[in-house]
C-alpha positions as CSV (number, residue, x, y, z in Angstrom):
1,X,116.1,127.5,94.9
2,X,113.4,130.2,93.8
3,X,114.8,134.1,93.4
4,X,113.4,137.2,91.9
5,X,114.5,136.6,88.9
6,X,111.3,133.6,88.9
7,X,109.4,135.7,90.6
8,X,105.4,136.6,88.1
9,X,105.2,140.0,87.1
10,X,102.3,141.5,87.9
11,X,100.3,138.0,88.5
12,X,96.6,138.0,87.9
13,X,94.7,137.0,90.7
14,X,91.5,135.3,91.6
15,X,88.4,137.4,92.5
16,X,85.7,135.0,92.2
17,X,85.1,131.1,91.8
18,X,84.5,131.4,88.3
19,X,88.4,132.7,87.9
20,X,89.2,129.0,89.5
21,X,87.1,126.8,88.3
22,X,85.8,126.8,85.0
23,X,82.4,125.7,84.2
24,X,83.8,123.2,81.8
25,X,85.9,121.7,84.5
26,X,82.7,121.5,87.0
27,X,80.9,119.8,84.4
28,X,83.6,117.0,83.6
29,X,84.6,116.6,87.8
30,X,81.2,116.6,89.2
31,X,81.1,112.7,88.8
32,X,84.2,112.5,90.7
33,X,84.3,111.7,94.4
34,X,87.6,111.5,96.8
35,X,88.5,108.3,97.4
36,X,91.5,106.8,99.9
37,X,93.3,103.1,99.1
38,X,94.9,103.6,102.7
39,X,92.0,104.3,104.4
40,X,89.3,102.2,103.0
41,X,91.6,99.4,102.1
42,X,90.2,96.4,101.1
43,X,87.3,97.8,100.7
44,X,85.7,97.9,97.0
45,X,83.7,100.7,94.8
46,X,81.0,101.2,96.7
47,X,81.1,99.9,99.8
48,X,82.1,103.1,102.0
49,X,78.4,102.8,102.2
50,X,76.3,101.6,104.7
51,X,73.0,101.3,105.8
52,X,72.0,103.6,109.0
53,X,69.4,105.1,110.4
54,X,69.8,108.7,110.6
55,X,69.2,111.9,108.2
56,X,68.9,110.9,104.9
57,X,71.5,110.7,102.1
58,X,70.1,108.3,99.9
59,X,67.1,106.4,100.7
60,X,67.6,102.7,101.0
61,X,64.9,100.1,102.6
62,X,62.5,99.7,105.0
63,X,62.1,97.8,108.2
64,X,59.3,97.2,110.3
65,X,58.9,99.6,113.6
66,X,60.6,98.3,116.8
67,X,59.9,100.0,120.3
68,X,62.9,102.4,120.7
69,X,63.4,103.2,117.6
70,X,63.5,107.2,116.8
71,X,60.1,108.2,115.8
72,X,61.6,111.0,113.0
73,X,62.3,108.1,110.6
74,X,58.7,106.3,110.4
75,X,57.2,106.1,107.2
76,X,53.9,107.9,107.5
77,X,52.8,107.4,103.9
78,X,52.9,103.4,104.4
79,X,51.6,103.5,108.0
80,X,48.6,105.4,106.4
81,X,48.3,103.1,103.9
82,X,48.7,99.6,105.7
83,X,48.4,100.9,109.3
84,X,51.5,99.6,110.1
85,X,55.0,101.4,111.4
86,X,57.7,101.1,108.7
87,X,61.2,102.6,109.4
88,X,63.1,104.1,106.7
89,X,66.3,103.5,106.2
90,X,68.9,105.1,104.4
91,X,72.5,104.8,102.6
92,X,75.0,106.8,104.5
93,X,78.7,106.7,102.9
94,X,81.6,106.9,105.4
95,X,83.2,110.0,107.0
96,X,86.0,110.6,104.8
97,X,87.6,114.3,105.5
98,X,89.7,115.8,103.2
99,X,92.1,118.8,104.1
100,X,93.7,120.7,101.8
101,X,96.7,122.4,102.6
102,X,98.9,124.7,100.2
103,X,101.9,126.8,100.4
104,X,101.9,130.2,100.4
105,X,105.3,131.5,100.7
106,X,107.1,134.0,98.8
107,X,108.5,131.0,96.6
108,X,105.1,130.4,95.3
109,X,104.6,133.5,93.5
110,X,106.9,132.1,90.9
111,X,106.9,131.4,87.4
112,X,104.8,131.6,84.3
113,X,102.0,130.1,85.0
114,X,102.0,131.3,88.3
115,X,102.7,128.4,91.0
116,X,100.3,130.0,93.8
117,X,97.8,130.1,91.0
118,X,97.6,126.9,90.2
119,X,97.6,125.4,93.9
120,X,94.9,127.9,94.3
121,X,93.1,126.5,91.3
122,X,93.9,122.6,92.4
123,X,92.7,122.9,96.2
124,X,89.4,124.5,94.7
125,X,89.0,121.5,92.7
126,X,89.2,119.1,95.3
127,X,87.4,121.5,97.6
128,X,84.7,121.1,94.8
129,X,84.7,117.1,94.5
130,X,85.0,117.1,98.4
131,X,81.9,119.2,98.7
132,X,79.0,118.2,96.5
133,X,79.8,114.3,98.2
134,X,79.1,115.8,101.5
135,X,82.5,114.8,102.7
136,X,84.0,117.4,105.5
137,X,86.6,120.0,103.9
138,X,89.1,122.1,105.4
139,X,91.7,124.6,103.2
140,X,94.5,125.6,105.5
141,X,97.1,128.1,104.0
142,X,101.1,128.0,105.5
143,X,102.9,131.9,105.5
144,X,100.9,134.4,103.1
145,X,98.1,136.7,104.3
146,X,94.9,137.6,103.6
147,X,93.9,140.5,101.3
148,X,91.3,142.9,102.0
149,X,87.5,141.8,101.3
150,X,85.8,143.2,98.4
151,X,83.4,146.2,98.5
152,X,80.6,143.9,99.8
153,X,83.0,143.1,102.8
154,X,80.6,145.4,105.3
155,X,78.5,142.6,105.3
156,X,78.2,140.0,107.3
157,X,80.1,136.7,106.6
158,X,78.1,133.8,106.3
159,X,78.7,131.5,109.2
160,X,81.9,129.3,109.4
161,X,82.9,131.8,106.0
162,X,85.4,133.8,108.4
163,X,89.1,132.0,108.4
164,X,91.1,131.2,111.4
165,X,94.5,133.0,111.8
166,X,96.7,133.0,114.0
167,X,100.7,133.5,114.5
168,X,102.8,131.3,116.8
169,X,106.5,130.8,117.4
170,X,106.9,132.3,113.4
171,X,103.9,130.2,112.2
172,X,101.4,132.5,110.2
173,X,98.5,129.7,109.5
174,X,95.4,130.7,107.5
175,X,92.3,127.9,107.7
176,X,88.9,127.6,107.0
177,X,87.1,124.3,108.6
178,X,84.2,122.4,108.7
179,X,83.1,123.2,105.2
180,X,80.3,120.6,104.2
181,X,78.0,120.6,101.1
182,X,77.4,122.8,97.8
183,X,76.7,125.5,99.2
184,X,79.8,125.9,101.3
185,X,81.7,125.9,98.0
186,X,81.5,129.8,97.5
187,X,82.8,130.0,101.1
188,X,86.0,128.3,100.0
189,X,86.3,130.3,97.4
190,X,86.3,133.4,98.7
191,X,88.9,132.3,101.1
192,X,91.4,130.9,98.9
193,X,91.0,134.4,96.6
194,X,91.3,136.0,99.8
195,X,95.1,135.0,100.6
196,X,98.0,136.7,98.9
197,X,101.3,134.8,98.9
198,X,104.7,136.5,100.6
199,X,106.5,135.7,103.3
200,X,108.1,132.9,104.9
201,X,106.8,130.1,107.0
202,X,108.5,127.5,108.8
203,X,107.2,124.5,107.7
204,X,107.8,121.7,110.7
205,X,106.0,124.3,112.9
206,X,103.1,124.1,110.9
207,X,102.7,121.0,110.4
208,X,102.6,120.4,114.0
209,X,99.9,122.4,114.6
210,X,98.0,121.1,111.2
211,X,98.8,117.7,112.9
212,X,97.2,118.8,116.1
213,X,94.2,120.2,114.3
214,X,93.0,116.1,113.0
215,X,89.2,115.7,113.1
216,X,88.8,112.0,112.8
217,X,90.5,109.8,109.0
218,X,91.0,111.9,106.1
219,X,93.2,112.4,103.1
220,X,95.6,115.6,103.2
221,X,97.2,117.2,100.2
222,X,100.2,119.6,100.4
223,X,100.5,121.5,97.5
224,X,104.2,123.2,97.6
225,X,107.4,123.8,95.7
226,X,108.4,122.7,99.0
227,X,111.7,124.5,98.9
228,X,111.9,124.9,102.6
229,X,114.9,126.5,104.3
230,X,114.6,124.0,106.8
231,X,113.9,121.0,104.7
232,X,110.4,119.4,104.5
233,X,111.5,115.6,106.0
234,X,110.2,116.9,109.4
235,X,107.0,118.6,108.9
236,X,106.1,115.5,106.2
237,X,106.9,113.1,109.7
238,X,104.3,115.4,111.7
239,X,101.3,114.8,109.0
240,X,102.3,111.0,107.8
241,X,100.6,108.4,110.5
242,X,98.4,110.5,112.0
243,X,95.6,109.4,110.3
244,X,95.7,111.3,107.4
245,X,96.1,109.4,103.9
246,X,99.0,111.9,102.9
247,X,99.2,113.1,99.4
248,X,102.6,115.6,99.0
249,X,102.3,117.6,95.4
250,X,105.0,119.1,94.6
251,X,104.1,122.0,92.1
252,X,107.2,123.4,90.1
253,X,107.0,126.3,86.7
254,X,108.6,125.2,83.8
255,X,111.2,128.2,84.0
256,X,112.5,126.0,87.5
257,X,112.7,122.9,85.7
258,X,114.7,124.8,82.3
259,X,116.1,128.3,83.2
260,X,116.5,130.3,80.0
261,X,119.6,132.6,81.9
262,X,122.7,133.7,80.8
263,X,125.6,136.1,82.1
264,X,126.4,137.7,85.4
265,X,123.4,137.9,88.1
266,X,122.8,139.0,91.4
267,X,119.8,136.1,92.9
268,X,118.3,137.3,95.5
269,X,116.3,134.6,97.9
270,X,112.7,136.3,97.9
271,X,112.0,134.7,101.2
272,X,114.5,135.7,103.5
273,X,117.0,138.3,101.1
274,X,119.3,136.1,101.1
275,X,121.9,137.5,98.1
276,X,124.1,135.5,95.9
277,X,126.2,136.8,93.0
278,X,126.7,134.5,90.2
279,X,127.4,133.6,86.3
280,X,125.4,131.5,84.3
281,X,127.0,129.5,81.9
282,X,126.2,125.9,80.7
283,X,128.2,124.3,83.1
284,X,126.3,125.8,86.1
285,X,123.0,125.6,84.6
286,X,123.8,121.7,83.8
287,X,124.6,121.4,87.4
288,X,121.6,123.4,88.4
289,X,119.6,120.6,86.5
290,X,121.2,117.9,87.9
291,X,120.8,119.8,91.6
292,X,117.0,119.9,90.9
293,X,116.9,116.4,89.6
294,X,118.4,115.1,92.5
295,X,115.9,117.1,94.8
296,X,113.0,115.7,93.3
297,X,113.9,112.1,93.9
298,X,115.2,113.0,97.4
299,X,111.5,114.0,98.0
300,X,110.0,111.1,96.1
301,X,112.1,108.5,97.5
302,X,111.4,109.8,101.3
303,X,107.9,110.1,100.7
304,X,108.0,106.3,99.3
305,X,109.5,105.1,102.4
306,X,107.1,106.2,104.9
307,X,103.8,105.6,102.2
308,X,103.2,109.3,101.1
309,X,101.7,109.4,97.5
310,X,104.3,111.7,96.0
311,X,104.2,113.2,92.5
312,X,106.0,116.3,90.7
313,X,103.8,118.5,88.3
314,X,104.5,121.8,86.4
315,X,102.4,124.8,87.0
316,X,101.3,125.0,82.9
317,X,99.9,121.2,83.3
318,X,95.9,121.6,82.5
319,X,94.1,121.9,86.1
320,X,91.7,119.1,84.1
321,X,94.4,116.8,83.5
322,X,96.0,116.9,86.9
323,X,92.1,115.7,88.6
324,X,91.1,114.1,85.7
325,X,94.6,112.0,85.1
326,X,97.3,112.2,87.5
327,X,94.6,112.4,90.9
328,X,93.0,109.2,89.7
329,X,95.7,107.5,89.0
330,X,97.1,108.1,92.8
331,X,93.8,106.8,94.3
332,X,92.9,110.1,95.2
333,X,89.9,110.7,93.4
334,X,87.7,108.2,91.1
């Protein structure tokens, strides 16, 4: 679907968090938190949290001492006071992890804007959101690979910083895991600026192993033109039911959606060189359109059959719009 003749000229990319989220942005998504209707159905605002004992999130209530109970959490300022053993207790919201997951095959180094660019600039903002609420993160990257660290790359990575990546039966999968708190969100910055998209990937494969790689309920996003040689219906069956809240966005540059091309071309596939020679006149780009068309609702209809939130969004839509407007409105942040 995507050939060299989509492919960004000389695309600009990301060095730094500042290049992917803009302080504007932080400012207007900081109030946001991820949110899942599948997994805490029924439930509402509010009530992911509940009172535990354990290390503090935000502090809730006392109760009086009972033998057993750990010794870390007593209330020393009241005992001194009252010379009595209060426990504290705290408000500690729900585990929710969320795993981001984006494609980074040759096909997403398309367009103007840049399709890679702005999956890079969408799983920082939920990395973001996911982050400052203490949830769990995890950015995983499908095909690609990773660019050379800058010139402060002789020193050491801060723990957890360094990315997993490995290569099996074809699979090139790029992750960083277990990310958790502000301070983790420079770490998943530098790892998305480090990958650089190329390649091909196959996609069941890596779902599998993403499947596989589950650590307890979560919401997943796939963020991919998800032009797949060998289809996405598999890989989407691999990741839907096993306890992820599945979110497929399908990310698409406006020259896909209207090709401004005329006259006799050679395409070229950039994934796999495939070569096609061919002339574009109204007739084929109308059936190009109506090719496309038909793609898209192939994916949204699958995806509504087996409960994957689905939505289709152009690479020039505002990064602010898409959290701000289209994420809410799915349920998948608020």
């Amino acid at each position: 679907m995507s050939g060299t003749m989509l492919r960004t000229e000389n695309p600009k990319r990301p060095t730094s968090i500042e290049q992917l989220l803009d302080p504007k942005l932080i400012a207007r998504i900081s109030r946001l938190d991820l949110t899942s209707r599948k997994i805490f159905a029924g439930k509402l605002k509010g009530e992911r949290r509940s009172k535990k004992r354990g290390e503090s999130v935000e502090f809730a209530d006392h109760r009086p001492y009972v033998v057993g109970d750990d010794l870390r959490h007593i209330d020393w300022n009241i005992f001194g006071r009252l010379d009595r053993l209060f426990l504290k207790l705290f408000l500690e919201e729900e585990d929710l992890a969320l795993h981001v997951v984006l494609d980074a095959t040759e096909s997403s180094d398309c367009g103007t804007p840049n399709k890679f660019l702005f999956m890079q600039q969408a799983a920082m903002s939920l990395a973001y959101i996911g982050l400052i609420n203490l949830n769990r993160v995890a950015i995983s990257v499908i095909g690609g690979r990773t660019r050379e660290r800058d010139d402060d790359a002789s020193s050491p990575a801060p723990a957890g910083e360094v990315p997993e990546s490995s290569r099996a039966e074809g699979v090139l999968l790029h992750s960083i895991r277990d990310l958790r708190g502000r301070r983790r969100t420079h770490d998943a910055a530098r790892f998305l600026c480090s990958i650089e998209p190329g390649g091909s990937a196959n996609f069941p494969d890596a779902a599998a192993r993403l499947a596989l790689s589950r650590r307890g309920k979560g919401v997943m996003v796939v963020l991919s033109d998800f032009f797949f040689k060998e289809g996405y219906e598999k890989g989407l069956r691999m990741l839907v039911g096993r306890g992820f809240d599945l979110f497929a966005v399908q990310v698409l540059s406006p020259q896909e959606l209207e090709p401004d091309i005329t006259g006799d071309l050679r395409l070229t596939d950039v994934e796999d060189g495939d070569i096609a020679d061919v002339t574009i006149a109204a007739p084929l780009l109308k059936r190009y359109k109506q090719n496309l068309t038909a793609y898209c609702d192939e994916l949204n209809a699958f995806c509504a059959r087996r409960e994957i939130t689905q939505m289709t969004v152009r690479s020039d839509t505002p990064i602010d719009t898409l959290i701000l407007e289209y994420f809410r409105r799915r349920g998948l942040v608020g």
